[in-house]
N, C-alpha and C positions, 0 to 999 in steps of 0.2 A: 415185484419183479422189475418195474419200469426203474425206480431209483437204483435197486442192483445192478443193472446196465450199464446205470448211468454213470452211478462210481465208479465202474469198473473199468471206464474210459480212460480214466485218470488214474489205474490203476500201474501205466510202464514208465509213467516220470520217475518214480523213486529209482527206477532202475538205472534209467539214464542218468539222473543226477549222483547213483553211486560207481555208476562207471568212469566218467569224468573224477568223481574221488578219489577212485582205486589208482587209476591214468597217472594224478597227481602225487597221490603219494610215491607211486612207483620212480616217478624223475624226482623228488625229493631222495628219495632213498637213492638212487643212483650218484644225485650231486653229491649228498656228502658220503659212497661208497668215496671217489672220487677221490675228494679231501683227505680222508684217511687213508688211502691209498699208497703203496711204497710208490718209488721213482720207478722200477721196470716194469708197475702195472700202466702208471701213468704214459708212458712212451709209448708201450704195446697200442693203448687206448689211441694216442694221437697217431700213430702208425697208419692204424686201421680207417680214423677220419679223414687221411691222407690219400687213400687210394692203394694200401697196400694189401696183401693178401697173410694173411698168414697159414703155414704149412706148419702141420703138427707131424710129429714122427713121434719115437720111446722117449720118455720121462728120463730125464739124466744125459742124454747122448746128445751128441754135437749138433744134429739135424734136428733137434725137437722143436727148432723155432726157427725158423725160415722165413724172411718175408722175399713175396716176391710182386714185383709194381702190376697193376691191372695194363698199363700201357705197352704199346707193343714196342721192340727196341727201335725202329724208325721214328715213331713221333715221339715218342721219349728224346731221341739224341736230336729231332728239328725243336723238341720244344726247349733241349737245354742251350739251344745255338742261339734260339730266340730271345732268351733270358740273358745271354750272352752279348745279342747285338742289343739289347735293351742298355747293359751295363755301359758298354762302347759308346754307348750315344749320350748318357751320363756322362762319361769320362770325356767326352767330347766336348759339353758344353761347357764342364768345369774349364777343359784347355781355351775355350772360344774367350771363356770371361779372364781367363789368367791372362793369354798375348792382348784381348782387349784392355786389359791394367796396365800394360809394358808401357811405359813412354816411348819405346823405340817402333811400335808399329804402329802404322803409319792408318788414318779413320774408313776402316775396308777394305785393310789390303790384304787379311786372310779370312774368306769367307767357307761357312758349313752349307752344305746342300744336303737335306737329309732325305732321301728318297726311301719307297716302300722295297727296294732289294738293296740297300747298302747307303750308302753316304760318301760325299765327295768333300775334297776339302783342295782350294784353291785357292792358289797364293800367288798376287798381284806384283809384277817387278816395277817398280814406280819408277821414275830416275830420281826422286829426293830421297827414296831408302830399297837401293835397288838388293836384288836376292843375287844376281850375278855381274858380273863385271861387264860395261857397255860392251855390246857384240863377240862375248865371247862365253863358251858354258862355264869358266871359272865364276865356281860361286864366293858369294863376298862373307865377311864374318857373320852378317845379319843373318844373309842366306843358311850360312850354317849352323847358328844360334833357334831358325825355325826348325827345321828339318829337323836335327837333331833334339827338340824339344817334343816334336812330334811324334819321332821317332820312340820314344820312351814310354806314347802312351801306346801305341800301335804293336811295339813289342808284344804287348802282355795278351791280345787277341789274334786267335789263328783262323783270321781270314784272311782271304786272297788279295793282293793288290795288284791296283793297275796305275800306273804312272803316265802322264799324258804330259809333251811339252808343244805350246803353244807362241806365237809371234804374231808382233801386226803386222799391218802391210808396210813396207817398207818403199816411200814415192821414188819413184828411178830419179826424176828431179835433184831429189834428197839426197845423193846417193852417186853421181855420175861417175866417179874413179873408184868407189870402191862398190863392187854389187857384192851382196850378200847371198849367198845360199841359205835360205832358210831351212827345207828342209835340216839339210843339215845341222844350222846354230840347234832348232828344237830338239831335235830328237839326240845331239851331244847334251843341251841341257836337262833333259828326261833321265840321261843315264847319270848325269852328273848328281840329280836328286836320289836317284835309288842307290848309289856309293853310298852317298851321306846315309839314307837307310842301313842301307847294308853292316856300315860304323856302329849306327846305334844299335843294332843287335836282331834286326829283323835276319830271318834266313831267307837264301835266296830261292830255295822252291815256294816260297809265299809270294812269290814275283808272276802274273799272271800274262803281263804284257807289258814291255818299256818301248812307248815309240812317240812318234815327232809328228805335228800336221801342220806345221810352218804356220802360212795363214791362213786356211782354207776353213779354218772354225772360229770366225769371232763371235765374240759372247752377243746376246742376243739383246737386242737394243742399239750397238754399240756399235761408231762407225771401225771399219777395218783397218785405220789405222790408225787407232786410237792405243795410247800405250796400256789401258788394260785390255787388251789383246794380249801383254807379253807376259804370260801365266805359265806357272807349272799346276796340273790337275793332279791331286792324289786318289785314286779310287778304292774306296773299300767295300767288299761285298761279299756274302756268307759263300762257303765254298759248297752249301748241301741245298737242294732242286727245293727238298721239300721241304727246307726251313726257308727259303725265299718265299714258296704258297703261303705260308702261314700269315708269313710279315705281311703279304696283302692282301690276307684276308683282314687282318688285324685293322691297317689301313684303310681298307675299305670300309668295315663295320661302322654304324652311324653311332 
């Protein structure tokens, strides 16, 4: 009786080692189900790995195969904005490395700012390659050679933008018969970027705010009357609350 016990301990391995067997052959036979499988089995298959649902109705009839996505239409349409400002900030960098190739701009005069709710892009009026004509919003060829390069890639994303036109301080010393109204030159140059926009084929309800803040925002570091103060800011940012959360939660995540 004691050895019959005993064996009999050892008696649930086989079972376990034939269920691990059955397990395997079972994914065996599904991978080459798989292989031999036409194209509309195999799509259905990835469909369903995808997050999709499938709806059965009558055999033959138009409804018999329905998918419909497990996600709700809100985070579906934040996640496709996100996949979207993902693409934008690609197509960003490629722009960043193309006008870094140009010989004609000049080491840091258009820089990306890529923040967790959108991205900035700021362009430097130097006076060795200026973007507008001294104290005036007419912008110069260079001027319009960025814009409108920018413009092409900005087209193609329907976010919102914000245009910001900026100045340094201008010394009254510097200056004694002629004063300048900054407000003003900024915020004619702000409008004078978003024309050029406008050119390249952005719509104008994409236009979120065009306005001027003379000197009252110089770049941080930097003294105020330093000529990179004299900036246009282009601002781009998703137009939906809940694809902003996303981005930083995204950003935040370690």
């Amino acid at each position: 009786m004691g050895k019959r016990a005993a064996h009999g301990g050892h008696g649930g391995a086989w079972k376990v080692a034939y269920a691990d067997f059955v397990t395997s052959m079972m994914c065996l036979f599904m991978v080459l189900w798989l292989v031999g499988s036409d194209d509309q089995t195999k799509a259905a298959v990835q469909r369903y790995f995808k997050g999709e649902l499938e709806q059965q109705g009558r055999r033959g009839s138009k409804e018999y195969s329905q998918f419909k996505p497990y996600m709700t239409e809100v985070v579906d349409k934040a996640s496709k904005d996100l996949l979207a400002l993902q693409e934008l900030t690609r197509a960003m960098e490629r722009l960043r490395e193309q006008l870094k190739n140009s010989s004609e701009i000049g080491e840091d005069q258009i820089r990306f700012e890529f923040h967790a709710d959108g991205m900035r892009i700021v362009a430097i009026d130097k006076s060795n390659r200026p973007f507008f004509e001294p104290g005036t919003a007419v912008l110069t060829d260079f001027g319009k050679f960025i814009l409108s390069t920018i413009a092409i890639v900005l087209e193609r994303y329907p976010y919102t933008i914000e245009i910001e036109g900026h100045t340094q301080k201008i010394l009254a010393e510097n200056n004694p018969d002629q004063p300048v109204n900054l407000w003003n030159l900024s915020s004619d140059r702000a409008l004078a970027a978003q024309s050029l926009l406008l050119e390249g084929g952005i719509s104008n309800d994409r236009f979120f705010r065009v306005i001027g803040y003379a000197d009252r925002q110089p770049m941080e570091n930097t003294p105020a009357s330093s000529e990179d103060n004299r900036r246009i800011t282009i601002i781009v940012r998703p137009n939906n609350a809940d694809t902003i959360e996303i981005i930083r939660d995204q950003v935040a995540a370690p």
